[in-house]
MIBA-294457 format. One line per 8 residues: for each residue x, y, z of N, C-alpha, C. Coordinates in Angstrom, 1 decimal, m for minus. Example, Ala and Ser with C-alpha at 12.3 -4.5 7.8 and 13.67 -1.06 7.14 Angstrom:
BEGIN
13.2:m5.7:7.8:12.3:m4.5:7.8:13.2:m3.3:7.8 | 12.8:m2.2:7.1:13.7:m1.1:7.1:12.9:0.0:7.9
END
This chain:
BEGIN
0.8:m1.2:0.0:0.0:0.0:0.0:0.9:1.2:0.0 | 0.7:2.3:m1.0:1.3:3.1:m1.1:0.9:4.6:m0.7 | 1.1:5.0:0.3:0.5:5.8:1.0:1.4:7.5:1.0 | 0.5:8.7:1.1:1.4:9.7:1.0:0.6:10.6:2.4 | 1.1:11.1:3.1:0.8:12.5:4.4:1.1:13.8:3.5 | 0.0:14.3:3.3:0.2:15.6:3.2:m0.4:16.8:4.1 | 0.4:18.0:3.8:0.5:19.0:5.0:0.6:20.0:4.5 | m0.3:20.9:4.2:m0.9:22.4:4.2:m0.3:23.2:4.9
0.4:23.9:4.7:1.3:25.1:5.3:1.5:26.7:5.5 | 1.5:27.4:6.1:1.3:28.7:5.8:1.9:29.5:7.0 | 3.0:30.0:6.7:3.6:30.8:8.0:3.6:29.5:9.6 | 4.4:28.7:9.4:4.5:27.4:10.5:5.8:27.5:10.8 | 6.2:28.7:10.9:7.8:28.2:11.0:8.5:27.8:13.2 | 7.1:28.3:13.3:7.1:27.7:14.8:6.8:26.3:15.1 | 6.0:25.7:14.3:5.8:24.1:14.6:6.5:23.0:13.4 | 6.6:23.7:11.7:7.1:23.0:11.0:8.4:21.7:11.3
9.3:22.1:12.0:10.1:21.4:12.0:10.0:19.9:13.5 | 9.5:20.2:14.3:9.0:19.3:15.6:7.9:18.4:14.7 | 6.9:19.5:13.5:5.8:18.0:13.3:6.2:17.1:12.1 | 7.3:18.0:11.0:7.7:17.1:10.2:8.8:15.6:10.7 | 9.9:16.0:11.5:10.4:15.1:12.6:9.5:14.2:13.2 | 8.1:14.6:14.0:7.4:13.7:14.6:6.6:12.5:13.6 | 6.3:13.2:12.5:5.7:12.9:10.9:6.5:11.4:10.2 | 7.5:12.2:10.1:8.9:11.3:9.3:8.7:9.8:10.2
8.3:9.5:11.8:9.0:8.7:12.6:7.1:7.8:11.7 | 6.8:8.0:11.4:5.5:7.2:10.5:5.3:7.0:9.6 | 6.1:8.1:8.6:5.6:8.2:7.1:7.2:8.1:6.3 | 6.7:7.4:5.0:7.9:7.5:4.2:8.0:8.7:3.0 | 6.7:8.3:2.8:6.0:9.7:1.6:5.3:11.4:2.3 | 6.0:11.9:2.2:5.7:13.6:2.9:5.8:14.4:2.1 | 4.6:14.8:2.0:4.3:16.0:0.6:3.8:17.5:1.7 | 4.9:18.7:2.0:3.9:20.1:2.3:3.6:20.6:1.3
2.4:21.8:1.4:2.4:22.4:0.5:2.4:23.5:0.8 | 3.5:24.6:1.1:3.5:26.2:1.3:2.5:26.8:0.4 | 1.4:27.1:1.5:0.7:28.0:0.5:1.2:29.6:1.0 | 2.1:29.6:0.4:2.7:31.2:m0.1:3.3:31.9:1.7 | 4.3:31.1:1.7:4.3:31.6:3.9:5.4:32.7:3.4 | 5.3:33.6:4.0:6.6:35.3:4.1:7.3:35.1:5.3 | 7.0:33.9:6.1:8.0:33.7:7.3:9.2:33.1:6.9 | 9.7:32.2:8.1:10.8:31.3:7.6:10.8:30.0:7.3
9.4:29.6:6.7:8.6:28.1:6.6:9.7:27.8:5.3 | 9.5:28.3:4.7:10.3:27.5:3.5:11.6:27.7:3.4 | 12.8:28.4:4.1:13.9:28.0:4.9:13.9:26.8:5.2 | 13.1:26.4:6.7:12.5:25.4:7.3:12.3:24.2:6.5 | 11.8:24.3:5.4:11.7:22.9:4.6:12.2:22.7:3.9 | 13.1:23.3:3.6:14.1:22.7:2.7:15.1:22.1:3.5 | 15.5:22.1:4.9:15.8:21.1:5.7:15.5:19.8:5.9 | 14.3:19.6:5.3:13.5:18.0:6.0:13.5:17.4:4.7
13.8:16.0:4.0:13.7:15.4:3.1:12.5:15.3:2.9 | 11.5:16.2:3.0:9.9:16.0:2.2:10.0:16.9:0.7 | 8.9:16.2:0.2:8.5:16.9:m1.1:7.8:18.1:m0.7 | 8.0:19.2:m1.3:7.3:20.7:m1.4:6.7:21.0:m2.5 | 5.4:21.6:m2.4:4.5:22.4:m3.8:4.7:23.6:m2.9 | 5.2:25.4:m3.7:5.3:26.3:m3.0:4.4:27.0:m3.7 | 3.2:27.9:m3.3:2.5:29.1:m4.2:3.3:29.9:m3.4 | 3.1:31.2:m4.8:3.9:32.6:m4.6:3.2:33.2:m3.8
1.9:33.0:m3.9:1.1:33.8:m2.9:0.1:33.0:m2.0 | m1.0:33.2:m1.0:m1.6:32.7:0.1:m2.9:31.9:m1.2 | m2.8:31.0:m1.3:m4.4:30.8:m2.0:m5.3:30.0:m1.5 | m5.5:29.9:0.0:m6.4:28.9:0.3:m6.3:27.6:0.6 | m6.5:27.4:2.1:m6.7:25.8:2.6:m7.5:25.1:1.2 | m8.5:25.1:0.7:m9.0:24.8:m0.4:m8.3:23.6:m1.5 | m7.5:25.1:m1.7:m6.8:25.3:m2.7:m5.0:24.2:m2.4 | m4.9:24.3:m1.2:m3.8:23.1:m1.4:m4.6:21.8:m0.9
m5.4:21.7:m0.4:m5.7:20.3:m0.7:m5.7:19.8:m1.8 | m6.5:20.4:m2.9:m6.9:19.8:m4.0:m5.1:19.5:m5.1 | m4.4:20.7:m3.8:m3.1:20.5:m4.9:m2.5:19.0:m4.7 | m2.7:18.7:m2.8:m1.9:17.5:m2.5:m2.9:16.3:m3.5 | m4.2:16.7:m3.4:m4.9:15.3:m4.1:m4.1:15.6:m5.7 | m4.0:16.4:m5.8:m3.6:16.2:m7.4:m1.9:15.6:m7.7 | m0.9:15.8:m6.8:m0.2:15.3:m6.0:m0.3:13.5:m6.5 | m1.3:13.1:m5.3:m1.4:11.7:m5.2:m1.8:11.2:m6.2
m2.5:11.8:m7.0:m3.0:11.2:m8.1:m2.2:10.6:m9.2 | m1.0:12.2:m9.5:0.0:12.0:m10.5:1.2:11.1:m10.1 | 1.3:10.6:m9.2:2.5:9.8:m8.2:1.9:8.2:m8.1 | 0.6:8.1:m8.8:m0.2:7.1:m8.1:0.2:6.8:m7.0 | 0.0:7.0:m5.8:m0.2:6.8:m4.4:m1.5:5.6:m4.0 | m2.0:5.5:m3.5:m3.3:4.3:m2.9:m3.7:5.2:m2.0 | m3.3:5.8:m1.2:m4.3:6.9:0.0:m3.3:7.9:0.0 | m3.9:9.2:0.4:m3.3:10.3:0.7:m3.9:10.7:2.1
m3.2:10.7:2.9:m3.4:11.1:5.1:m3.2:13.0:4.9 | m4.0:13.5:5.2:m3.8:15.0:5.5:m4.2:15.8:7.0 | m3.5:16.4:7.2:m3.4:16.6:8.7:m2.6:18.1:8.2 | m3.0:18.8:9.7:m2.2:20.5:9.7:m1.1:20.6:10.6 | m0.3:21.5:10.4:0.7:21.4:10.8:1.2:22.5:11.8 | m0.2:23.0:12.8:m0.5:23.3:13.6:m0.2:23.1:15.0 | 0.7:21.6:15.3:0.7:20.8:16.6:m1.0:20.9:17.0 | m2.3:20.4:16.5:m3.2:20.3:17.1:m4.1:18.9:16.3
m2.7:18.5:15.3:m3.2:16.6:14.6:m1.6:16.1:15.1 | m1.9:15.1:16.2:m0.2:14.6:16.4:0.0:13.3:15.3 | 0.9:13.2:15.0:1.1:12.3:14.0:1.8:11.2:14.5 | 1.7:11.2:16.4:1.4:9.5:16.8:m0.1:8.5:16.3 | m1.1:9.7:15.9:m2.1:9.0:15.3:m2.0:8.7:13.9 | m1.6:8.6:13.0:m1.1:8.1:12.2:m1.3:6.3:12.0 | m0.1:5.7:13.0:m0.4:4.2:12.7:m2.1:3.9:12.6 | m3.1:4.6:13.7:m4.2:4.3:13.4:m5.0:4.5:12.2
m4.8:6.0:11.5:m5.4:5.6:9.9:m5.0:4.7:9.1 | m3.8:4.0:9.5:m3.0:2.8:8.7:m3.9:1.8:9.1 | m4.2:1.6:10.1:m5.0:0.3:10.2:m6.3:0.2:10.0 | m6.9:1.2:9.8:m8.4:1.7:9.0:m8.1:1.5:7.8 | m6.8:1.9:7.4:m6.9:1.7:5.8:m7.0:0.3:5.5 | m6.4:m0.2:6.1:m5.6:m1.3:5.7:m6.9:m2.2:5.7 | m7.9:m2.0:6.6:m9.1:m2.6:6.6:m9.9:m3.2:5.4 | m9.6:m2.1:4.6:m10.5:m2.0:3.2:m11.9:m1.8:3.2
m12.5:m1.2:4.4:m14.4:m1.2:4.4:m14.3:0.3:4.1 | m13.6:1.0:4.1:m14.0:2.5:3.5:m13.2:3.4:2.9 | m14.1:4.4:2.0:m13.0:5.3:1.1:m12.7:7.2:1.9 | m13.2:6.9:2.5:m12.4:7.9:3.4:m12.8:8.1:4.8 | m11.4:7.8:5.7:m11.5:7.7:6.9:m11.0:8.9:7.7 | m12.0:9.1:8.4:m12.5:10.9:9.4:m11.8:10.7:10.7 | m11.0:11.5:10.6:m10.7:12.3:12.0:m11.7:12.5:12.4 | m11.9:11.9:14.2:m12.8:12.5:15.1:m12.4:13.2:16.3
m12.7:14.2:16.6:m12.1:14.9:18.0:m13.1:14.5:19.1 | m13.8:13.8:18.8:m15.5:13.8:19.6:m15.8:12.7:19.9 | m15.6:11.5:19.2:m15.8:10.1:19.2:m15.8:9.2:20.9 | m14.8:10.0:21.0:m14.0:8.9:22.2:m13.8:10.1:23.2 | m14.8:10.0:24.1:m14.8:11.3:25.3:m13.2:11.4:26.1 | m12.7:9.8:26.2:m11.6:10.1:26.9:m10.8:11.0:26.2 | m10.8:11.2:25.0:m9.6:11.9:24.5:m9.5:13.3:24.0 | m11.1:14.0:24.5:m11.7:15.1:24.7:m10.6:15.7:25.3
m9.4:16.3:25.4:m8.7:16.9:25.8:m8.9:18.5:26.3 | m8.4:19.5:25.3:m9.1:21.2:25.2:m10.3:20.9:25.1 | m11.0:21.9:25.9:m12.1:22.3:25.2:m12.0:23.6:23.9 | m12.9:23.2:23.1:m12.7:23.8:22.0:m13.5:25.4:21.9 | m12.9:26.3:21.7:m13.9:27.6:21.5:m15.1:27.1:21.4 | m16.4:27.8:22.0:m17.4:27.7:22.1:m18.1:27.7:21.0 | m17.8:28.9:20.1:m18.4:29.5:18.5:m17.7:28.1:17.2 | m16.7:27.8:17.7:m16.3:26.9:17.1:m16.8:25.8:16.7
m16.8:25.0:18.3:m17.6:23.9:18.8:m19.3:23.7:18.4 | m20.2:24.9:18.2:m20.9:25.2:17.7:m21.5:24.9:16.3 | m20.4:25.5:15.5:m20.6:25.7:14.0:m20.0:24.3:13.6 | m19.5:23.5:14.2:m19.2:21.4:14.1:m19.8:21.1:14.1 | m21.2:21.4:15.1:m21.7:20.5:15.6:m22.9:20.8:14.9 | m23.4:22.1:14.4:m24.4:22.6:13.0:m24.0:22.0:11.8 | m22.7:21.9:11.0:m22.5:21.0:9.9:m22.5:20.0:10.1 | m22.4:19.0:11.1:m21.9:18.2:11.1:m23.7:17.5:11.1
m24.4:18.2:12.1:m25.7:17.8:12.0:m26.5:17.6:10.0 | m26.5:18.8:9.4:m26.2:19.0:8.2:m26.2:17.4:7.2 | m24.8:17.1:7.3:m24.2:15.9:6.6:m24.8:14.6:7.0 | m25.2:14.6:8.6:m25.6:13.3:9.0:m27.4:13.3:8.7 | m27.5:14.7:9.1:m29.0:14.4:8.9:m29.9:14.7:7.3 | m28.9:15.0:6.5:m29.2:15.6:5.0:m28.8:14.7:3.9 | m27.6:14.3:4.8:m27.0:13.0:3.9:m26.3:11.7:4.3 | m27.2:11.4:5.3:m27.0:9.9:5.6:m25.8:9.4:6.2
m25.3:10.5:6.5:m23.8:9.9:7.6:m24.2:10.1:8.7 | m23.2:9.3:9.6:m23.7:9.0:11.4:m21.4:9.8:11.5 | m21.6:10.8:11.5:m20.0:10.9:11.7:m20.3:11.8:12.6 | m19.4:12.3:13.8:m19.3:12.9:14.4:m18.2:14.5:15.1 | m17.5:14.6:13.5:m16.6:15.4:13.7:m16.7:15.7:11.7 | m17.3:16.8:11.6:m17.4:17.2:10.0:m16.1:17.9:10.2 | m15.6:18.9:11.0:m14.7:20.1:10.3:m13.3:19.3:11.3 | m13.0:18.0:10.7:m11.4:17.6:11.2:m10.7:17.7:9.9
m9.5:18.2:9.7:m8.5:18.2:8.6:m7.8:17.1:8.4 | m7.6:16.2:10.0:m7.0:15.0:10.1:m7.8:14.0:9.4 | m7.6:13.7:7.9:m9.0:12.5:7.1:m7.5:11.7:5.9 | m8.0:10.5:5.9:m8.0:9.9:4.8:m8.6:9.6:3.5 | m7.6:9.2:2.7:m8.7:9.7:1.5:m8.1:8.4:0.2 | m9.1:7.5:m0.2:m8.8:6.7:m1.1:m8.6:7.6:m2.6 | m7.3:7.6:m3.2:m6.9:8.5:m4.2:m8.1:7.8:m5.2 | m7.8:6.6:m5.6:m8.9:6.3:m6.5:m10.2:7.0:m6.7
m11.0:6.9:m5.5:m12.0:8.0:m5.2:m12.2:9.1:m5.4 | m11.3:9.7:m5.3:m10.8:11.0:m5.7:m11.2:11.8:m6.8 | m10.8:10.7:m8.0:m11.0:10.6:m9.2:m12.9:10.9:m9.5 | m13.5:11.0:m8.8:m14.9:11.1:m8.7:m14.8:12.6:m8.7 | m14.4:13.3:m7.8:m14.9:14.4:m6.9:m14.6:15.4:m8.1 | m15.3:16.7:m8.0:m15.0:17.8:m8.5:m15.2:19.0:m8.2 | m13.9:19.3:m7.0:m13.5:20.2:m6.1:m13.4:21.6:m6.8 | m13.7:22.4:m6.3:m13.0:23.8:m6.9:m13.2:25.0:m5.7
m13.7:24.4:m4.4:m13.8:25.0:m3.1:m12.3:25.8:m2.6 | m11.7:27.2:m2.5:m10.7:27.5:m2.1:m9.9:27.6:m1.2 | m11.2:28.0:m0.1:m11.4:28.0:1.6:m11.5:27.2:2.6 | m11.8:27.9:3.5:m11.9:26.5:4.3:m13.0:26.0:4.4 | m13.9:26.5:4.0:m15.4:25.8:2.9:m15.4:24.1:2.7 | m13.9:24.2:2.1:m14.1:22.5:1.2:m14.6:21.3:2.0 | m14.5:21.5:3.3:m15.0:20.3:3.6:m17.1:19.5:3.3 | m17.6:21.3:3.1:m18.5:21.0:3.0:m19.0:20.9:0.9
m18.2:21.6:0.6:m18.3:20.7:m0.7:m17.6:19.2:m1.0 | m17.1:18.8:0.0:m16.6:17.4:0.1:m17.7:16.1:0.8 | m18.3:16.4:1.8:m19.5:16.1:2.2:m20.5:15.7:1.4 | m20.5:16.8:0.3:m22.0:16.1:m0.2:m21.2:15.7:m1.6 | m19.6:16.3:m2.1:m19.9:14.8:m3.3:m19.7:13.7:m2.8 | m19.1:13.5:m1.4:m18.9:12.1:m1.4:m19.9:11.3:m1.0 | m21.1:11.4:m0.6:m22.9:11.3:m0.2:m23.3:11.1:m2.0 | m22.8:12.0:m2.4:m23.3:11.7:m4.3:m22.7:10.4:m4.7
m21.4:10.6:m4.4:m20.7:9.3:m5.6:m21.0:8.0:m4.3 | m21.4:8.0:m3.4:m22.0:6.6:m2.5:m20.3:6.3:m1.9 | m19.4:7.2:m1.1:m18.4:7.3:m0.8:m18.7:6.2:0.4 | m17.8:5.3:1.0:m18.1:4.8:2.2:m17.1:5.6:3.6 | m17.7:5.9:4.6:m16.9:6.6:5.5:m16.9:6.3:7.0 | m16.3:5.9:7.6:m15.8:5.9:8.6:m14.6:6.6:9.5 | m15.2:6.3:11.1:m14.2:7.7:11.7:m12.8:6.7:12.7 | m11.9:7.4:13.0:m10.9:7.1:13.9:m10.8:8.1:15.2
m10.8:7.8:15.9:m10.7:8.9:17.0:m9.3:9.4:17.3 | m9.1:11.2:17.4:m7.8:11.7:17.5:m8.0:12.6:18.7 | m6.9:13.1:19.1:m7.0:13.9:21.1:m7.7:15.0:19.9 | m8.7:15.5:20.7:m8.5:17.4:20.7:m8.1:18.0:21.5 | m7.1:18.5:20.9:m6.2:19.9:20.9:m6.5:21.1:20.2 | m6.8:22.0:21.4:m6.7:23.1:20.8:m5.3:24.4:21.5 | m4.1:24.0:20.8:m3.0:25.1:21.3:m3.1:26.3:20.9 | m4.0:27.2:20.1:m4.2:28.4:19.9:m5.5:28.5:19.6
m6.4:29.1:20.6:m7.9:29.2:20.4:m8.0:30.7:19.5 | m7.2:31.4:19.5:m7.5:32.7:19.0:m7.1:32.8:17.4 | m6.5:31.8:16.8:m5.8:31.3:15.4:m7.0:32.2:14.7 | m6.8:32.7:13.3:m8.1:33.5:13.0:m8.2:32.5:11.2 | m9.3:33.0:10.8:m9.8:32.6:9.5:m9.4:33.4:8.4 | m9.4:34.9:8.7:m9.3:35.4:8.0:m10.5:36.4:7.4 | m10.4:38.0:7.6:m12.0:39.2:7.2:m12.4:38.6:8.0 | m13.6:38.5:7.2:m15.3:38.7:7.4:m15.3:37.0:8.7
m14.6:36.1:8.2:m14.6:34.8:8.5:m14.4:34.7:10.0 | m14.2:35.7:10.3:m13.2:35.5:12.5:m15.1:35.9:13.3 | m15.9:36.4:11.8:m16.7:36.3:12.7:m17.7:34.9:12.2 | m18.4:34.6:13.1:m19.0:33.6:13.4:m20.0:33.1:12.8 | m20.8:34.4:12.8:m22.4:34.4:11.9:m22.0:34.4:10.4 | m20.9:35.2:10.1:m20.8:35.1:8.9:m19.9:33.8:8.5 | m19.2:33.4:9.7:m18.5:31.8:8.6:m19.5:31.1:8.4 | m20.7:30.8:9.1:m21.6:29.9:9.4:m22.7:30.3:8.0
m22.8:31.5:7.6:m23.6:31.7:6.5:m22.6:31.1:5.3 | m21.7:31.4:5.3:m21.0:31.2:4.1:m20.5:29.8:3.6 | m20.4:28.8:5.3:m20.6:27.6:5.0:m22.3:26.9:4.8 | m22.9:27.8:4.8:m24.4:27.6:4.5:m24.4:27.7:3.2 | m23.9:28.4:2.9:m24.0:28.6:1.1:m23.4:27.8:m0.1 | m22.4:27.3:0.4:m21.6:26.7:0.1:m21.9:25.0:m0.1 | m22.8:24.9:1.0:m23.4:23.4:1.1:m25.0:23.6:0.4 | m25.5:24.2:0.5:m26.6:24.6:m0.4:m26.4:24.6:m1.8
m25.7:25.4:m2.2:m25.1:25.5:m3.7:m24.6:24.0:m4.1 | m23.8:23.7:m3.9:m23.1:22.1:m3.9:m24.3:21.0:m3.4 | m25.6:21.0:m2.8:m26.3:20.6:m2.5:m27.6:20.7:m4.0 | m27.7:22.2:m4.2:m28.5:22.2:m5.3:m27.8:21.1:m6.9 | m27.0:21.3:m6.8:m26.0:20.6:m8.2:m26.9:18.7:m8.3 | m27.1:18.1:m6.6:m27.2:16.7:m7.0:m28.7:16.5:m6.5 | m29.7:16.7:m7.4:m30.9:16.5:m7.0:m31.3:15.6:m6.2 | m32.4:15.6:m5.6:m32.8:14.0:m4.7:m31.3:13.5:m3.6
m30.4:14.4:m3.7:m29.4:13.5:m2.5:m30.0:13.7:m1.2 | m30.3:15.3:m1.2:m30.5:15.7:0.4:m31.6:15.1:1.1 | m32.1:14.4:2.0:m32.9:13.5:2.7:m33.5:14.7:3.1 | m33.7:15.5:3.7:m34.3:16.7:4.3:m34.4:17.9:3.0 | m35.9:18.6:2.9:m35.5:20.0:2.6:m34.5:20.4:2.9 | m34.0:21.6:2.2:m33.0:22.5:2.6:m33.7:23.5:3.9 | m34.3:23.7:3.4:m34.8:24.7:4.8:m35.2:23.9:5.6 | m35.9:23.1:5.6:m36.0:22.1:7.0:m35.0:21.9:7.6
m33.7:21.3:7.1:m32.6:21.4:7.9:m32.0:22.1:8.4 | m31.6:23.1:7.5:m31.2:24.2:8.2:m32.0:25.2:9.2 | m33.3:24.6:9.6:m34.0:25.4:10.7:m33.8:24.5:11.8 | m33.4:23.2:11.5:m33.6:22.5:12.7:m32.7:22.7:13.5 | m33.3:22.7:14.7:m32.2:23.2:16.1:m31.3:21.9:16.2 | m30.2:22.3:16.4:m28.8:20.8:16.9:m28.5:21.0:18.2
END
């Protein structure tokens, strides 16, 4: 099984080096992707034997995912592991998406921060904790998943699969245009449970996004829009769901 960790980057030059070291002691294949850091991140990586994709400028969590999937695809890889490089996905969890994978009952396997109360660590911002636990309702109750952690970055992803989707989400949006193609193409999903950690509650999004009401609209739109595209998927109205209290 040919497997690759990829890692989304952006101004890390405080954790880059501790989580690629911690990374390396699990993974053979390590792809970052500098999206456009002005710090000393890519100094920093050019120290560690991983592979780098660098943009010139900042273009979106989105936007390097779809770079690492494109990545795995042209490398033929079998799974691609993605995790942030935050110190808040430790990459002692790792062996465990290896043994999910290795399983073979599903094509993408979910970070859960929620799953397994023992490992409920931080509590997570409240506004945060909130707007997870509204998408997350969303997916399970619109589109037939029982998952319990929609907005974890820590996921595995069958590259084959892949080959289905047709991403073009830039933000940190994607996960909810990821939700409902994988509900379209009859994705099979399962979770692993990972600690929650939260070592910077104040980390921001970015504008309009730091505030609350408006991430939560804009991930409303986002799953609506992408929702309108595959008729008959959503089990609920749209407005019915979205009025229903979580």
């Amino acid at each position: 099984m040919k497997n690759l960790v990829a890692i989304p980057v952006y101004n890390e030059q405080k954790h880059i080096a501790g989580v690629l070291e911690r990374v390396a002691e699990h993974a053979r294949c390590i792809l970052a992707v500098d999206d456009g850091s002005t710090d000393y991140t890519p100094m920093l990586l050019a120290m560690h034997p991983v592979d780098v994709i660098r943009n010139r400028t900042n273009r979106g969590y989105g936007t390097a995912l779809r770079m690492a999937f494109r990545w795995a695809q042209m490398y033929h890889y079998d799974w691609v592991i993605t995790m942030d490089c935050d110190e808040q996905h430790e990459p002692e969890s790792l062996p465990d998406f290896y043994r999910a994978i290795e399983a073979d009952d599903a094509d993408v396997v979910n970070g859960s921060r929620y799953i397994c109360p023992e490992l409920c660590g931080d509590p997570p911002p409240a506004e945060r904790r909130k707007i997870n636990q509204t998408v997350t309702h969303w997916v399970n109750d619109g589109l037939g998943y029982s998952i319990t952690d929609a907005f974890c970055g820590f996921r595995a992803y069958r590259v084959s699969a892949l080959d289905k989707l047709e991403l073009d989400e830039d933000g940190y949006a994607i996960p909810l245009q990821q939700w409902v193609q994988f509900a379209a193409h009859g994705l099979r999903v399962k979770e692993v449970p990972i600690r929650l950690i939260y070592n910077d509650p104040n980390r921001t999004f970015g504008g309009v996004l730091d505030d609350a009401e408006h991430r939560l609209a804009h991930y409303r739109a986002v799953f609506e829009q992408e929702v309108a595209k595959h008729p008959g998927l959503c089990k609920e109205s749209i407005a019915e769901l979205m009025n229903a209290a979580v």
